[in-house]
C-alpha positions as a Markdown table, in Angstrom:
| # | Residue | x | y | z |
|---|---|---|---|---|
| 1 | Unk | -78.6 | 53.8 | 42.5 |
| 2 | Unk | -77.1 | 50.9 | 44.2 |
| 3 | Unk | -73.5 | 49.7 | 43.4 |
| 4 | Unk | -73.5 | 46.3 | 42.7 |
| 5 | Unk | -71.3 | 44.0 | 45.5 |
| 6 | Unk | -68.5 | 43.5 | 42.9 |
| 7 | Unk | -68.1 | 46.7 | 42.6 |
| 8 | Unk | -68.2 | 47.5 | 46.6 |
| 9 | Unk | -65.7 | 44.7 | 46.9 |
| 10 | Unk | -63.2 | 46.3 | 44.2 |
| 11 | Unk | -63.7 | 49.6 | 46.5 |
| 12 | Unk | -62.8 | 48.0 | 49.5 |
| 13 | Unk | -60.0 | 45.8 | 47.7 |
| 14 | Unk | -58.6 | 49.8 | 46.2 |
| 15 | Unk | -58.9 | 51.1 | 49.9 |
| 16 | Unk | -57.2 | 48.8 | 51.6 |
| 17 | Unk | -54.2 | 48.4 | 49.6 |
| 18 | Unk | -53.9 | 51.8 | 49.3 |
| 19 | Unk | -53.9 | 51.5 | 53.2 |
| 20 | Unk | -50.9 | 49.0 | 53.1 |
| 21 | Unk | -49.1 | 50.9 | 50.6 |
| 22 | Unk | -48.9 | 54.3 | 52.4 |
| 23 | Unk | -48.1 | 52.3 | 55.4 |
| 24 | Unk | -45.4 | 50.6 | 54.0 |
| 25 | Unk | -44.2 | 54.6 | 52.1 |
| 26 | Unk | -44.8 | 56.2 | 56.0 |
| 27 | Unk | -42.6 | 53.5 | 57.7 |
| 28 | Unk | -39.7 | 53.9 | 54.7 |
| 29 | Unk | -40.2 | 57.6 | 54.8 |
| 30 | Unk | -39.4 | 57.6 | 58.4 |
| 31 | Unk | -35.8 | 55.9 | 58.4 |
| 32 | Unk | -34.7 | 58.4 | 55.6 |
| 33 | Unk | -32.3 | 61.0 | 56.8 |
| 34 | Unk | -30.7 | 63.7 | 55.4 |
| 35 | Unk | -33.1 | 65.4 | 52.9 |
| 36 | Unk | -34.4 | 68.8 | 52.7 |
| 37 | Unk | -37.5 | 69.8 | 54.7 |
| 38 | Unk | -39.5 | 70.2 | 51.3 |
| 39 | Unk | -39.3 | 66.3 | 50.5 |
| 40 | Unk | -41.0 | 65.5 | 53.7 |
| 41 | Unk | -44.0 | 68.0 | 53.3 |
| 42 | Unk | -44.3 | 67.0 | 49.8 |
| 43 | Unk | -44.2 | 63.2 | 50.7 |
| 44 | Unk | -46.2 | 63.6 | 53.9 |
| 45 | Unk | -49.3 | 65.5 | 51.8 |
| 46 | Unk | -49.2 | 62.7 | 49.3 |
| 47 | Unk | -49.9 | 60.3 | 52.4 |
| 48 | Unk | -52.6 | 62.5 | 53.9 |
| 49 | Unk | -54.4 | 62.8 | 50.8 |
| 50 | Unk | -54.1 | 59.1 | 49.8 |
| 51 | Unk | -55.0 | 58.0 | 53.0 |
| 52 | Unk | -57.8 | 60.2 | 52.9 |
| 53 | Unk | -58.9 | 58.7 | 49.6 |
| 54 | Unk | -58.8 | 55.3 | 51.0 |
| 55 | Unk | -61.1 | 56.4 | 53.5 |
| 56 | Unk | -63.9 | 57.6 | 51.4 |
| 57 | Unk | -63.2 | 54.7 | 48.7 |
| 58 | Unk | -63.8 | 52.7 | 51.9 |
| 59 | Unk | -66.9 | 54.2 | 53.4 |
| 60 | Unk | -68.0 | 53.8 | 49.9 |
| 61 | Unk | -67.9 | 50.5 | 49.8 |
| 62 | Unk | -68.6 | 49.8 | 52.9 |
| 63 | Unk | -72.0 | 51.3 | 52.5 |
| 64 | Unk | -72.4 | 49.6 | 48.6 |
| 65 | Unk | -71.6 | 46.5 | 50.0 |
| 66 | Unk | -73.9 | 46.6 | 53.1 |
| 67 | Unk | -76.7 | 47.6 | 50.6 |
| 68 | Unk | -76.3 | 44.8 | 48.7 |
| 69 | Unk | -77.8 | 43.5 | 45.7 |
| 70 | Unk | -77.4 | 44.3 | 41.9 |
| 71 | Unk | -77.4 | 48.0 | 40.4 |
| 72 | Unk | -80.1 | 49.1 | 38.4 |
């Protein structure tokens, strides 16, 4: 079963704002000082993880989109 490319476009739309999100949470993440070490492994697993969702949302789509056509 073949996604259709609507969907495969809202997959890649998902992943890559998920992308620019974390990217914008890393970079504020960075300039905060002060807190205790268990607020940046907590907020540094919720990157990996959402990053690595992103990643398969877009190899998803990727390959959905590259497919083509309508599902059946």
């Amino acid at each position: 079963m073949r996604p259709s490319r609507r969907a495969s476009g809202f997959l890649l739309a998902v992943a890559a704002w998920n992308v620019v999100t974390y990217t914008i949470f890393i970079r504020n993440l960075a300039e905060t000082e002060g807190r205790p070490t268990g607020f940046y492994v907590a907020h540094t697993v919720l990157i990996v993880v959402n990053l690595a969702i992103a990643a398969v949302l877009a190899v998803m789509g990727w390959r959905g989109w590259k497919a083509g056509g309508r599902a059946e």
